[in-house]
C-alpha positions in Angstrom: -6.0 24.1 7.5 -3.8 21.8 9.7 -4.6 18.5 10.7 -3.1 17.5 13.9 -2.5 13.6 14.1 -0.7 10.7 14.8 0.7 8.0 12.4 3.3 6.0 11.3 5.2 5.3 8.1 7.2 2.6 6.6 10.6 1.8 5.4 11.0 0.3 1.6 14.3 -1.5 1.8 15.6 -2.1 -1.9 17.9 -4.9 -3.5 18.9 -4.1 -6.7 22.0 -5.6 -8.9 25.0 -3.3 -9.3 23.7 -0.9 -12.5 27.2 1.9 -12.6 25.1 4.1 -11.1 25.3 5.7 -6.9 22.4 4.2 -5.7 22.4 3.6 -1.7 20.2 2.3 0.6 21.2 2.9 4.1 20.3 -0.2 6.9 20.9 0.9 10.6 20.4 -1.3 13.5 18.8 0.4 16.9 17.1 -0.8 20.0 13.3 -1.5 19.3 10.1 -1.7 21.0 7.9 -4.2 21.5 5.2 -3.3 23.3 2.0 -2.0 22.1 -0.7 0.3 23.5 -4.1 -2.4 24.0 -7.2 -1.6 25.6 -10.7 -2.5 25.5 -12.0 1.2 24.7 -8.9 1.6 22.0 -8.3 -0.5 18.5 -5.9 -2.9 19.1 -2.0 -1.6 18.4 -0.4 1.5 18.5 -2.9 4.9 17.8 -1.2 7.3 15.3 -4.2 9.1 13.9 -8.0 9.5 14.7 -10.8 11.6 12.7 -13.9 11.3 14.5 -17.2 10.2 12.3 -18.9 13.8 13.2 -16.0 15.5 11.1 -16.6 14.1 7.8 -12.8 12.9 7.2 -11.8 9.7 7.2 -8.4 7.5 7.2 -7.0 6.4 4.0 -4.1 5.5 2.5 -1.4 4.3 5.0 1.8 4.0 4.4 5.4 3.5 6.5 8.8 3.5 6.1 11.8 3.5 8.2 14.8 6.3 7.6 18.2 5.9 7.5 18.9 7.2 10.6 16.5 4.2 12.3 13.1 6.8 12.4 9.9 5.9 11.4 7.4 7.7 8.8 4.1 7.3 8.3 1.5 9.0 6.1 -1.7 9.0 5.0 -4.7 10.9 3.4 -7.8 12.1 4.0 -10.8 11.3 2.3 -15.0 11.9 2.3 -17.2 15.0 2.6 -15.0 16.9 5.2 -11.7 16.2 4.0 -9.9 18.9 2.6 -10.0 19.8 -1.3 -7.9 22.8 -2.8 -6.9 23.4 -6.3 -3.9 21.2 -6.0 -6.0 18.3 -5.0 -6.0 16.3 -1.8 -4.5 16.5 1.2 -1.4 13.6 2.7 -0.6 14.2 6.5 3.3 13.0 7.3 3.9 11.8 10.8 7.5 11.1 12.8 8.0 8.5 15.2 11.7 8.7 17.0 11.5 6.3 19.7 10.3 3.0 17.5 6.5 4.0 17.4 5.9 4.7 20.8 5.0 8.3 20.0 4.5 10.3 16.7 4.9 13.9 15.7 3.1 15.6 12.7 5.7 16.9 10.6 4.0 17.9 7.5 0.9 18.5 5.3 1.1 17.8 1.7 -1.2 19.5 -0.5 -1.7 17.7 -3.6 -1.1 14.2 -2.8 -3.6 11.5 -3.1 -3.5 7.4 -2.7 0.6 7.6 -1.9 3.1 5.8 -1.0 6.3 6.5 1.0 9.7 5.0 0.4 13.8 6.2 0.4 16.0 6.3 -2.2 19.7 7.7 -1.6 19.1 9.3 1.5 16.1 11.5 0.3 12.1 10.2 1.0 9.9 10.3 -1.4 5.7 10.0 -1.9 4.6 8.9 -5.0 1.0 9.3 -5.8 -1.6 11.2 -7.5 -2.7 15.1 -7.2 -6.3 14.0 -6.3 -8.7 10.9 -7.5 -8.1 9.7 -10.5 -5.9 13.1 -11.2 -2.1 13.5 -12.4 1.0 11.2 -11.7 3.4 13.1 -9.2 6.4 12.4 -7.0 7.8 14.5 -3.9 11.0 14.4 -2.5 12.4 15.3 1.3 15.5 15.7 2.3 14.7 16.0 6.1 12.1 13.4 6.8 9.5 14.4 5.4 9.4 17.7 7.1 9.2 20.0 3.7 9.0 18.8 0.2 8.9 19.5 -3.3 6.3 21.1 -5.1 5.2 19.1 -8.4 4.2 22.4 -10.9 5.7 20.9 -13.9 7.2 18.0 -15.6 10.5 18.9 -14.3 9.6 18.7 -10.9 7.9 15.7 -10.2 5.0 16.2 -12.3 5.4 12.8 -14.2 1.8 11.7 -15.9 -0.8 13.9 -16.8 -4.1 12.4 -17.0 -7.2 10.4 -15.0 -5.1 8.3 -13.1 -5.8 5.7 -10.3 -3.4 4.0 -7.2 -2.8 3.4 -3.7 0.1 3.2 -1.2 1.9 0.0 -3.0 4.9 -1.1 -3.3 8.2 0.3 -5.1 10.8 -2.5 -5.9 14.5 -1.7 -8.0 15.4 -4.5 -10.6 17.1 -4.5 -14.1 18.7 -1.5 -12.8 15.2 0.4 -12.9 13.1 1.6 -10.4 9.3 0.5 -10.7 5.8 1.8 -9.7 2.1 0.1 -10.5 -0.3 2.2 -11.4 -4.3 2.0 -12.9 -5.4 4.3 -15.7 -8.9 4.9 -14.5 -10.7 5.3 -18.4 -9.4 2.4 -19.8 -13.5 0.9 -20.2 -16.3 4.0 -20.2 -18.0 2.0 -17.5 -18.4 2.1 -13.4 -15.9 1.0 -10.7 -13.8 -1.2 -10.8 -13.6 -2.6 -14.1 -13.1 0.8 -15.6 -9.1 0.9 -14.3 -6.7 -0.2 -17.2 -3.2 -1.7 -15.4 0.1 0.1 -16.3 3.7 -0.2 -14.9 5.6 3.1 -14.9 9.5 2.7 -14.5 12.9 4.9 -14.5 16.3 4.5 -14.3 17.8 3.9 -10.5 20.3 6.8 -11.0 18.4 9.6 -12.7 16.7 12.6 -11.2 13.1 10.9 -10.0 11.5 14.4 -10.6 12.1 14.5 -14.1 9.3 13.5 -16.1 11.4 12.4 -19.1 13.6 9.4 -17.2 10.1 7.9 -16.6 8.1 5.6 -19.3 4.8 4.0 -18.9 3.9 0.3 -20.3 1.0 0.1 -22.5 -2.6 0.5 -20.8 -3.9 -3.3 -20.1 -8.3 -3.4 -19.6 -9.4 -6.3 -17.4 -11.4 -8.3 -19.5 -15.0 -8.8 -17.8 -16.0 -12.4 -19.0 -12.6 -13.8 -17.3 -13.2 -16.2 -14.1 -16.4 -17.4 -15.8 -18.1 -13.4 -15.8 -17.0 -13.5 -12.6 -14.6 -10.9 -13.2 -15.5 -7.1 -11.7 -12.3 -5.2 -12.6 -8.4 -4.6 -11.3 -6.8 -2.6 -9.3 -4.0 -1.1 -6.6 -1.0 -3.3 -8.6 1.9 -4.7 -6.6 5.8 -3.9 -8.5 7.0 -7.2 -7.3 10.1 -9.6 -9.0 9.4 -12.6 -9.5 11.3 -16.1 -9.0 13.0 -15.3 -11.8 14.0 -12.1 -11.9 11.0 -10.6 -14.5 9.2 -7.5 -13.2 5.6 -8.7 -12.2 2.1 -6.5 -11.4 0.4 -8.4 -9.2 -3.1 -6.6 -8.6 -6.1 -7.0 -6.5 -9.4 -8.7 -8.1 -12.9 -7.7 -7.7 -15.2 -10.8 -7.6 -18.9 -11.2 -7.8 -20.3 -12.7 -3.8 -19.8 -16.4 -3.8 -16.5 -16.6 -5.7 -13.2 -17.6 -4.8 -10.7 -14.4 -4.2 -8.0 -14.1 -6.8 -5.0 -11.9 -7.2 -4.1 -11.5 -11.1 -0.6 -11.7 -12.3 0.8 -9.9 -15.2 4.4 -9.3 -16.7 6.3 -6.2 -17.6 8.9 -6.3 -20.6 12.5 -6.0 -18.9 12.4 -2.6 -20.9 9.3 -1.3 -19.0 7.5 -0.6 -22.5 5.1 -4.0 -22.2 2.7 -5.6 -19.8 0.9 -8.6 -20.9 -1.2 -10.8 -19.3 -2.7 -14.8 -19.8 -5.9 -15.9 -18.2 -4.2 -18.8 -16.7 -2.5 -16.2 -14.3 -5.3 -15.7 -12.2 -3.9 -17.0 -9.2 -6.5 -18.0 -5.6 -5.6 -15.3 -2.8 -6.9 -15.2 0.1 -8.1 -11.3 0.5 -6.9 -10.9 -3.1 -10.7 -8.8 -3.5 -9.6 -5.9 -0.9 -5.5 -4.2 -1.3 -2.8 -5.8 -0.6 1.0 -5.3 0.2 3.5 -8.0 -1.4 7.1 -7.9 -0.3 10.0 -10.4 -0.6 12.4 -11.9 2.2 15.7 -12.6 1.1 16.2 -14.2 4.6 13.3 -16.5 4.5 13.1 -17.1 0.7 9.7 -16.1 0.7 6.9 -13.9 -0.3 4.9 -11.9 2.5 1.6 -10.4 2.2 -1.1 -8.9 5.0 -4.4 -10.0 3.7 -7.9 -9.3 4.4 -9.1 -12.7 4.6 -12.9 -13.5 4.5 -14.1 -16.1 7.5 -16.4 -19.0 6.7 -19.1 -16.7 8.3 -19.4 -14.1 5.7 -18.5 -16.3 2.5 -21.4 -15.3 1.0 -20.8 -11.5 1.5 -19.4 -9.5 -1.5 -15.9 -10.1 -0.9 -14.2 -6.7 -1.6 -16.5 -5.4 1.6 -15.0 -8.0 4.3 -12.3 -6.4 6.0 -12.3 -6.9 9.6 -10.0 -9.7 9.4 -6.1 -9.4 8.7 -3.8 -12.6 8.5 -0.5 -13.4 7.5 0.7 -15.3 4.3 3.5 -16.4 2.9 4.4 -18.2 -0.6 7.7 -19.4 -2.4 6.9 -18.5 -5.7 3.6 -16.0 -5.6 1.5 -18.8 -6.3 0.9 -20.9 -3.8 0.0 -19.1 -0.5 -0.4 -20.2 2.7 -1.8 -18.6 5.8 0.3 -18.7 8.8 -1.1 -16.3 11.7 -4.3 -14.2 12.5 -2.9 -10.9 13.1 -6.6 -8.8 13.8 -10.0 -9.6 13.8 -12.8 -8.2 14.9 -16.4 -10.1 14.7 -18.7 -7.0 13.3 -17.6 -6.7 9.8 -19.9 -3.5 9.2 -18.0 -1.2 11.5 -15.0 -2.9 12.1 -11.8 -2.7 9.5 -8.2 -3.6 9.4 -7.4 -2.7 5.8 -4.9 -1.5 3.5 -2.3 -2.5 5.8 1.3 -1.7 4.8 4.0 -2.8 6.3 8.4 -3.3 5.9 10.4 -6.1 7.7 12.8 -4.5 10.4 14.9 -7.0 12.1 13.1 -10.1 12.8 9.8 -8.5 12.9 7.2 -7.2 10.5 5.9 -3.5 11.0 2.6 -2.4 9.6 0.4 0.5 9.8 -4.0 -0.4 9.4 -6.6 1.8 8.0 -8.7 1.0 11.7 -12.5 1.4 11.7 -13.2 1.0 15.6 -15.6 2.2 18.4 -14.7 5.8 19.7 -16.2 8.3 21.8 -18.5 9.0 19.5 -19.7 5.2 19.0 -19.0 3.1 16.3 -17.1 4.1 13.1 -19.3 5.5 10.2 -18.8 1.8 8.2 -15.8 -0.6 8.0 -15.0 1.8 5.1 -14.5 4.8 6.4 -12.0 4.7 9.0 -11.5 6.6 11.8 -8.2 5.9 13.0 -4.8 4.8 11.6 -2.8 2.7 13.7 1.0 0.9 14.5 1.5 -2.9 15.0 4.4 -5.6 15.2 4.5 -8.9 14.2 7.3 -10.3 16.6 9.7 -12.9 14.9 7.3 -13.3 11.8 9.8 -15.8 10.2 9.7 -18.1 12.5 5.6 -18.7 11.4 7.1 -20.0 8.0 6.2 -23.7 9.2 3.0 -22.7 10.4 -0.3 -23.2 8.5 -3.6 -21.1 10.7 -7.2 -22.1 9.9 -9.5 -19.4 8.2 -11.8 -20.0 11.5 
């Protein structure tokens, strides 16, 4: 079956310390758009892909990247009653943009692929997720943009984890010469969502062959520990690779909270080896949005930290915070932290059928590019909840840095 859409991908762009291996990242500079496709009757942005309620399938998992060659790519999956479910698992649709986002091209459906990310390495674009829910580890590779990719049958070909494991489209950062992923192991506690996922870091060398399940090693399995945050606590998930101020290798994960309770992100640290990953109570950390996933990348031109958050107005602060996703903002911090918010990017009134969520985004010139999981109005009326979305669509935050001074209320 072939799902014809629209989407957009993003770019991961990589800094890494010279390790004697040929690692290259490619940066090209090309004209760019700025305008965006807004009307009353249409979600706000850029429309890459819409599933209608009446077919069963809804928007997940968003991802974007940017190709050497200046192109954007964009994925996600497909998810709910009518999605499609083979015996390889899931189902990821790749879309092309050549002219900055203005249009998009499907270019591929991936069969197998669940809760992925995109990202390029040496030339060559890769996905990185999981067969199907809380299925296997496995990595694909394209040469050609995501047109055709590798198939994951064994270990030797990008089949890397075999088990029940959990993620989601975030980020891939390269430090101590390593490459490094987050993931959850979804029976870490025989219990219910979300306390059940156990945090891991998975990690390989920046020079060996990505598909080869023996240059990758997992931490050890972490549980959240329930009576945290005063038995506030609800479970962790959807971990950020991030490196930290000074230089350690951080997973930085999304909190589930009880209604009525602060949003936190947790922080915990990975051994420089990529064998460990520990974690102290006192790194609960306040995050705006910290209950819904997140995408935390770093700056080197601002010195900062930048996230896309789902930030909960005054209004609904009594609402079970992991549900409120019709606002997105902007923050930034110096040290992952302390966060500020500096701009209201979306935000829509209705939080029951209204979503901007799982946004994922890369910095291209002065701007920021993202790509929303969109629940919105459509021909067919409203979307079947915030939750299941209906469309995916393309935004741009013009000259973001220059909002580093600026602090917006949480109206």
């Amino acid at each position: 079956m072939t799902f014809s859409a629209r989407i957009f991908v993003s770019v991961l762009s990589l800094a890494f310390a010279a390790c004697g291996k040929n690692v290259i990242v490619t940066t090209v500079d090309i004209p760019e758009s700025r305008s965006e496709v807004q009307s009353p009757s249409a979600p706000l942005g850029t429309v890459i892909s819409h599933f209608p309620k009446s077919g069963g399938a809804y928007v997940g998992s968003p991802s974007i990247a940017v190709a050497p060659d200046g192109s954007y790519v964009a994925s996600h999956d497909l998810f709910g009653d009518g999605a499609p479910l083979s015996e390889r698992g899931r189902t990821t649709l790749v879309f092309r943009s050549t002219d900055n986002g203005l249009t998009w091209v499907q270019v591929s459906e991936i069969d197998g692929l669940f809760w992925a990310n995109l990202f390029y390495l040496n030339d060559k674009l890769y996905a990185f997720g999981v067969e199907r829910g809380h299925g296997n580890i496995v990595i694909m590779r394209s040469a050609d943009n995501g047109r055709t990719w590798t198939t994951p049958t064994d270990e030797r070909s990008g089949l890397l984890f075999r088990g029940a494991y959990h993620t989601a489209p975030t980020p891939v950062v390269i430090g101590k010469c390593r490459i490094w992923r987050a993931v959850e192991y979804a029976d870490a506690i025989d219990s219910t969502l979300p306390i059940r996922y156990g945090a891991a870091m998975i990690s390989a060398e920046t020079g060996s062959d990505l598909l080869n399940a023996d240059n990758w090693r997992m931490t050890n399995i972490l549980a959240a520990d329930a009576t945290d945050l005063g038995g506030e606590m609800r479970g962790w998930l959807e971990g950020n690779a991030v490196i930290g101020p000074d230089g350690g290798i951080l997973d930085i994960m999304r909190v589930h909270v009880w209604p009525g309770t602060p949003e936190y992100a947790a922080v915990l640290r990975v051994s420089d080896d990529g064998r460990r990953i520990s974690f102290s109570e006192d790194d609960y950390v306040e995050f705006a949005g910290g209950a819904k996933k997140f995408t935390i990348r770093y700056d080197k031109k601002s010195g900062l930290y930048w996230t896309l958050a789902n930030n909960v107005r005054e209004e609904y602060a009594s609402e079970y915070p992991a549900s409120v996703r019709n606002t997105l903002s902007l923050f930034s911090s110096p040290d992952l932290r302390h966060w500020t918010m500096r701009k209201t990017v979306l935000s829509h009134p209705d939080r029951l059928k209204h979503a901007f969520q799982y946004a994922d985004w890369v910095i291209r010139g002065d701007d920021i590019l993202f790509v929303s999981r969109t629940a919105w109005e459509d021909a067919e009326g409203d979307a079947a909840s915030a939750h299941d979305a209906n469309y995916l669509t393309f935004h741009r935050i013009v000259g973001f840095r220059s909002l580093a001074d600026t602090v917006a209320d949480n109206e």
